[in-house]
N, C-alpha and C positions, 0 to 999 in steps of 0.2 A: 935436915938430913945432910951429911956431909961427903964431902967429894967419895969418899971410901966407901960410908955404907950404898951409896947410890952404884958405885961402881962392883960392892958382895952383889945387892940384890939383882942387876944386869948379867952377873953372871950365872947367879941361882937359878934366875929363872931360863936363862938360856941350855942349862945344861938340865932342868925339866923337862924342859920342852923336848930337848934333845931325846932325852931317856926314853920318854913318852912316845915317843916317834919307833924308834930302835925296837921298844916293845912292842907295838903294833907292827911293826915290818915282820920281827918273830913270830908273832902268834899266826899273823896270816900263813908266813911263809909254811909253818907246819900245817897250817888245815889242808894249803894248795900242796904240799909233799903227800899228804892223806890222800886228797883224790888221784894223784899221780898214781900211787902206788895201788890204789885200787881198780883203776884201768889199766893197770900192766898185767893183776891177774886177771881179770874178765880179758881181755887180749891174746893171755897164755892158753888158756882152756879152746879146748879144739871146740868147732862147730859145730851143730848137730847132724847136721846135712853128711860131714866127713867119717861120721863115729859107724 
C-alpha cells in the first residue's frame, strides 16, 4: 500500500465516520424537536380545572 492510497483511505474513513455522526446527530435532533413540539401543545390547552 502506498503513501497515497494509505493517506485516500485515512481520509475515507474519517469523512464516514464523520457523516455517520452528523446523521445520527440529525435524526435525533428531529425525534427531540417531535417531543418538543408536542409539549408545547399539551402546555397550550387550558386545564380542566380552568374550562
Amino acid at each position: 500500500m502506498t503513501h497515497q492510497e494509505y493517506v485516500f483511505v485515512a481520509y475515507a474513513l474519517a469523512f464516514s465516520v464523520m457523516f455517520a455522526m452528523a446523521a445520527k446527530v440529525w435524526i435525533t435532533s428531529r425525534s427531540y424537536r417531535r417531543q418538543v413540539e408536542a409539549l408545547a401543545v399539551v402546555r397550550r390547552r387550558p386545564n380542566r380545572e380552568e374550562r
